[in-house]
PAPADREN-79188 format. One record per residue: x, y, z of N, C-alpha, C in turn; residue number from 1; residue in one letter. Coordinates in pm, 1 decimal. Layout:
N
> X  Y  Z  X  Y  Z  X  Y  Z  NUM  a .
...
END
This chain:
112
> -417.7  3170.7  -108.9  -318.9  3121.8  -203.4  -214.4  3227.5  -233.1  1  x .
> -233.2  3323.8  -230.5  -156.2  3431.3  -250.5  0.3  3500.2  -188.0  2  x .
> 5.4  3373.0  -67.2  85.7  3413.9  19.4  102.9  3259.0  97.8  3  x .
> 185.3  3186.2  41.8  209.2  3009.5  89.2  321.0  3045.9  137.5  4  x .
> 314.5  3100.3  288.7  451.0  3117.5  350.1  496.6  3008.9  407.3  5  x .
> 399.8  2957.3  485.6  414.7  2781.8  588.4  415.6  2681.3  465.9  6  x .
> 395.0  2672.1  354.0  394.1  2543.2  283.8  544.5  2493.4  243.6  7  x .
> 573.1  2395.7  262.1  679.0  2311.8  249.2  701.6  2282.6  95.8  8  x .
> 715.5  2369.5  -21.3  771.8  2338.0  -134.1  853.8  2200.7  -196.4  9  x .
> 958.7  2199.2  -92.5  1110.3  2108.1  -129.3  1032.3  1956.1  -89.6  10  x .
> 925.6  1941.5  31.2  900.4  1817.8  -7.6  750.0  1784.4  -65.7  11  x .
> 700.6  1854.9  -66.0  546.1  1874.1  -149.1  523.3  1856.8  -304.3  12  x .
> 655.9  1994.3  -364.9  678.8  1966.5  -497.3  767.9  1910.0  -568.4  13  x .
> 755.0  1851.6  -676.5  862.0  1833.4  -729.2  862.4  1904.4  -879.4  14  x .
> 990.3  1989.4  -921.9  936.5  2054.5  -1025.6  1099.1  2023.5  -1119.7  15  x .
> 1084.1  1965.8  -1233.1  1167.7  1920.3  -1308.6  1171.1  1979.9  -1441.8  16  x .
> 1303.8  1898.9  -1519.9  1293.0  1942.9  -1658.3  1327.3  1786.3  -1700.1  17  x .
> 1282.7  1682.6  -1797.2  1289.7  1575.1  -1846.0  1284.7  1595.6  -2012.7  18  x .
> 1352.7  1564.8  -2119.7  1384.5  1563.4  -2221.3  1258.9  1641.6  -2278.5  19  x .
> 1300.8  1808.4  -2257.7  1228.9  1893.4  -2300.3  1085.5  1926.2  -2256.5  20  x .
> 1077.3  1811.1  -2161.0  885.5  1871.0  -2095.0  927.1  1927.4  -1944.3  21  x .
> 844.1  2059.6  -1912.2  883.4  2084.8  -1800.5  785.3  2051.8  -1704.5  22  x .
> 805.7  1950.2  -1581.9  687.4  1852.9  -1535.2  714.1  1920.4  -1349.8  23  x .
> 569.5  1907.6  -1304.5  540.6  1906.4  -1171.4  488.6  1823.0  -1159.5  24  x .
> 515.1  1787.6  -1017.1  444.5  1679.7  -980.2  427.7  1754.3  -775.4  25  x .
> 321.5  1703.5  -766.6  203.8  1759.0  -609.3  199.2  1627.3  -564.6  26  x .
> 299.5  1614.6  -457.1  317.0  1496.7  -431.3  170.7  1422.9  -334.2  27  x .
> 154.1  1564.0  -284.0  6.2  1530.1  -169.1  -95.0  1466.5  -219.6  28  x .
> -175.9  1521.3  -360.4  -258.6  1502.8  -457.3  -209.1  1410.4  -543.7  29  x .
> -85.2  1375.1  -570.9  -35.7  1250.7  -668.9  -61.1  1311.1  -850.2  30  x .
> -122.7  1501.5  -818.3  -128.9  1502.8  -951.5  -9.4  1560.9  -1033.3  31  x .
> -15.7  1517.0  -1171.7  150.1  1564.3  -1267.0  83.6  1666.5  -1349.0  32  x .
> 94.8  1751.8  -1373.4  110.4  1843.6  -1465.8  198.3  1882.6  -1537.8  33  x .
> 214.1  1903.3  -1697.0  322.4  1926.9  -1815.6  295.3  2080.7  -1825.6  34  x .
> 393.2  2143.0  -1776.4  397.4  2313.4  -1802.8  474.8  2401.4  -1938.6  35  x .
> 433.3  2499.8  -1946.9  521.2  2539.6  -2045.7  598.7  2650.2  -2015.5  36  x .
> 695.3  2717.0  -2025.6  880.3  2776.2  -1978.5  771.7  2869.6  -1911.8  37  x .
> 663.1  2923.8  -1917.2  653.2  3112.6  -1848.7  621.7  3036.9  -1742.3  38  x .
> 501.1  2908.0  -1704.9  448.0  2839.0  -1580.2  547.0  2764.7  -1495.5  39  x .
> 685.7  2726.7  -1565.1  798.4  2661.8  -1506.8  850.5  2731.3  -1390.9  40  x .
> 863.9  2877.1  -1519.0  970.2  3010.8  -1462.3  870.5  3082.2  -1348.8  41  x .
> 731.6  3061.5  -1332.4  651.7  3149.3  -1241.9  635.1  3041.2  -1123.6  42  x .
> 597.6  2906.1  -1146.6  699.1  2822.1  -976.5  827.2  2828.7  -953.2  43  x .
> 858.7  2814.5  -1050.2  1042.6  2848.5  -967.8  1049.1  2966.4  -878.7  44  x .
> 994.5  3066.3  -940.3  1001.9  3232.1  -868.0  940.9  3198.6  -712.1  45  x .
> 788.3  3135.9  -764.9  696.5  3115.1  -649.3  759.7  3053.8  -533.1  46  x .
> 855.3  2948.1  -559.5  895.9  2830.8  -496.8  1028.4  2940.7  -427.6  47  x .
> 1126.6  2997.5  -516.2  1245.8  3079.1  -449.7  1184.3  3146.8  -352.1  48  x .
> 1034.2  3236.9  -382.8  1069.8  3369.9  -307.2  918.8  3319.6  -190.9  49  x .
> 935.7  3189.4  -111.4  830.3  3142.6  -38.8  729.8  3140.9  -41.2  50  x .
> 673.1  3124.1  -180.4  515.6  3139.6  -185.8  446.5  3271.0  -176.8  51  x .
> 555.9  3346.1  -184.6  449.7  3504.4  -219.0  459.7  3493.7  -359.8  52  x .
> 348.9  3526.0  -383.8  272.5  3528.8  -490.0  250.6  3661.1  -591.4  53  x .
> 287.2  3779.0  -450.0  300.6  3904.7  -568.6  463.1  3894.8  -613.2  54  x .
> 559.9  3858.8  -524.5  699.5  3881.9  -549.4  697.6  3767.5  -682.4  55  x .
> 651.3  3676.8  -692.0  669.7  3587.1  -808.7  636.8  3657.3  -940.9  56  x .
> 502.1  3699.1  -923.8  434.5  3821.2  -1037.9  531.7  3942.4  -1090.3  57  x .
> 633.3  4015.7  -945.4  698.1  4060.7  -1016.7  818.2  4054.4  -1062.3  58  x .
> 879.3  3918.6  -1027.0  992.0  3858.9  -1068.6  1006.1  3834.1  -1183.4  59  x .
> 868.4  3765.2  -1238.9  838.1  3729.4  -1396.7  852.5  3892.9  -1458.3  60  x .
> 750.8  3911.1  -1426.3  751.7  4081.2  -1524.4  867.9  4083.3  -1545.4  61  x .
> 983.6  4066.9  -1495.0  1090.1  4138.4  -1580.9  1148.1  4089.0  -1720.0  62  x .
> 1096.0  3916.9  -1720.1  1066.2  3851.0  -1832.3  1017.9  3824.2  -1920.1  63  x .
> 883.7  3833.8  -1883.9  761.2  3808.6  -1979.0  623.6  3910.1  -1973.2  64  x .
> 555.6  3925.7  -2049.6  450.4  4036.3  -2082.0  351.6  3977.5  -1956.9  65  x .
> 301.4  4115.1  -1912.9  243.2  4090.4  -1780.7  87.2  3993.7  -1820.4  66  x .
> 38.0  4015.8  -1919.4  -83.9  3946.0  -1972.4  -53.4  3802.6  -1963.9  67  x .
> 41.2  3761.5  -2032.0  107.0  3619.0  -2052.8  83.9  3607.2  -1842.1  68  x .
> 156.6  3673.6  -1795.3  215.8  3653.7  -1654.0  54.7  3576.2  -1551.5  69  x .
> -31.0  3676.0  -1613.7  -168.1  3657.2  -1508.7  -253.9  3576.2  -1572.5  70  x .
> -255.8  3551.3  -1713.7  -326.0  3429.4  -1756.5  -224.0  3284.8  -1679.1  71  x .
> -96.7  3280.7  -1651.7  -86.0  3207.0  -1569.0  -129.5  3116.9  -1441.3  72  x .
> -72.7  3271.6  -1406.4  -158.3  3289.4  -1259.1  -317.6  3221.5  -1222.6  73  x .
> -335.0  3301.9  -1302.6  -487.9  3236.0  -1266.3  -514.5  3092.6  -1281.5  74  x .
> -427.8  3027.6  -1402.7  -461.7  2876.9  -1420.5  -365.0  2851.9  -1331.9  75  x .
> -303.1  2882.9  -1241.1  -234.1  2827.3  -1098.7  -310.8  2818.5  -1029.6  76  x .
> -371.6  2956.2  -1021.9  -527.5  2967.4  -878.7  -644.6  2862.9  -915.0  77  x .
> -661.3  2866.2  -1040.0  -769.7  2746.7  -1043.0  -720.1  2593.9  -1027.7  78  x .
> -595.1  2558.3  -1049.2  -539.3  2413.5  -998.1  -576.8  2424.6  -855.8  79  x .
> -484.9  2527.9  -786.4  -516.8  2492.0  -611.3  -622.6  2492.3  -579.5  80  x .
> -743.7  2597.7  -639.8  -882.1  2571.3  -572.2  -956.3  2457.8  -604.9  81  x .
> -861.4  2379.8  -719.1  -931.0  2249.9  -750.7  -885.0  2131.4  -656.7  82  x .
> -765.4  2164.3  -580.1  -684.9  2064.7  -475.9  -607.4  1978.8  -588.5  83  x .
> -532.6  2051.1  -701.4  -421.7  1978.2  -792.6  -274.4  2013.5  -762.7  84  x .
> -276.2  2102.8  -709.7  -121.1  2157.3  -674.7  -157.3  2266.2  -562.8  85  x .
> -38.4  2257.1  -504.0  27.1  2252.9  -362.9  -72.0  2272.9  -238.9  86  x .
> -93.1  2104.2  -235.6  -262.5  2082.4  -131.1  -167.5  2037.5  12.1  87  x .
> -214.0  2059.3  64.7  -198.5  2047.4  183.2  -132.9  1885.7  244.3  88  x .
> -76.5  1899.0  305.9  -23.7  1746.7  366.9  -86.3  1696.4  456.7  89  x .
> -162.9  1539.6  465.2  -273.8  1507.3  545.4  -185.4  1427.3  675.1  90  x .
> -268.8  1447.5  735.4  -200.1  1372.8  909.5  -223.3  1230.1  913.0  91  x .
> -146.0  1152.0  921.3  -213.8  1021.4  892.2  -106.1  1017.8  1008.9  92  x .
> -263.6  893.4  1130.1  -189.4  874.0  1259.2  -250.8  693.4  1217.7  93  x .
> -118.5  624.5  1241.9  -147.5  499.1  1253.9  -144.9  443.1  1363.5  94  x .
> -263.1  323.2  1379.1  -195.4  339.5  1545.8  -194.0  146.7  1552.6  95  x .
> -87.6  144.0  1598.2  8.1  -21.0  1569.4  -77.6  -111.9  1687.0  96  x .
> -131.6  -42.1  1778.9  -151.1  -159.2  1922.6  -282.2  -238.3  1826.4  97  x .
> -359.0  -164.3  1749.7  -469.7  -263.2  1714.3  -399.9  -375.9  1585.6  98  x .
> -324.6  -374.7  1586.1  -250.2  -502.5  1459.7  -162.8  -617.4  1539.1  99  x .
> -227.2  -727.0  1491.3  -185.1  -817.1  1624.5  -35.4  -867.3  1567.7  100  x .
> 55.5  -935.4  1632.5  184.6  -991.4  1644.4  154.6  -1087.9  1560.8  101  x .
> 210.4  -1110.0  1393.7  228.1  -1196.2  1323.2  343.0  -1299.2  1355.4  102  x .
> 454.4  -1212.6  1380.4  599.4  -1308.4  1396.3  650.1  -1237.4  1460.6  103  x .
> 747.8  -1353.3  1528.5  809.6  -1278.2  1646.3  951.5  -1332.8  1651.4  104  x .
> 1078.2  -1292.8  1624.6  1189.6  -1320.8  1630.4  1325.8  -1310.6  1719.1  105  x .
> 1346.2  -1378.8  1765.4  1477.8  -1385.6  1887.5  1574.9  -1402.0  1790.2  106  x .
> 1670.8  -1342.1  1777.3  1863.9  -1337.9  1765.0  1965.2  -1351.0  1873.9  107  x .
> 1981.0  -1476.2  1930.0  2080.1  -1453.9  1982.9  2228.8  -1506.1  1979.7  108  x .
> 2316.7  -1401.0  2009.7  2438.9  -1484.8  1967.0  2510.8  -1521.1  2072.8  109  x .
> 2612.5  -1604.6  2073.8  2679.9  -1637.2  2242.8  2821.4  -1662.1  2144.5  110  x .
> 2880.9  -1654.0  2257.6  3057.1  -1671.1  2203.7  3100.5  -1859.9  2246.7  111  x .
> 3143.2  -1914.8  2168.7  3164.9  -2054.5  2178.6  3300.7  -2072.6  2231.1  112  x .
END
């Protein structure tokens, strides 16, 4: 977790501000979480600086008290090891030949 260089942020997360709640949403997992400004400001960092995880740590520091910073952290690390935020994207292969032909439609036009 410490280092989400390959994870796709822009379509995985979505991280907002809505009339004063600052909301994520893990699109993989379908779960929402309501954050508060230091957990907003420590994905945003996370999310700018590709998922490194120390550069986020010390991006914040220049903001907020490092205690505040890693009690974060950690309730970040325990979402992902719970598979609540930023889980992985599953492969879903559909495969069309076994679904039989419901309807079948011809268009054709001719010039009169």
């Amino acid at each position: 977790m410490y280092h989400l260089v390959s994870y796709d942020f822009n379509a995985n997360i979505h991280l907002y501000r809505w009339n004063e709640l600052n909301i994520l949403l893990d699109v993989n997992s379908g779960a929402i979480h309501l954050l508060d400004e230091l957990a907003y400001d420590f994905i945003t960092c996370l999310m700018k600086n590709q998922g490194d995880f120390y550069l986020a740590v010390e991006e914040c520091s220049l903001r907020y008290p490092s205690s505040e910073i890693m009690e974060v952290a950690n309730e970040i690390l325990a979402a992902y090891e719970a598979g609540e935020i930023f889980t992985p994207e599953e492969d879903l292969t559909l495969d069309l030949s076994i679904l039989p032909i419901k309807a079948l439609c011809l268009n054709v036009a001719h010039a009169c």
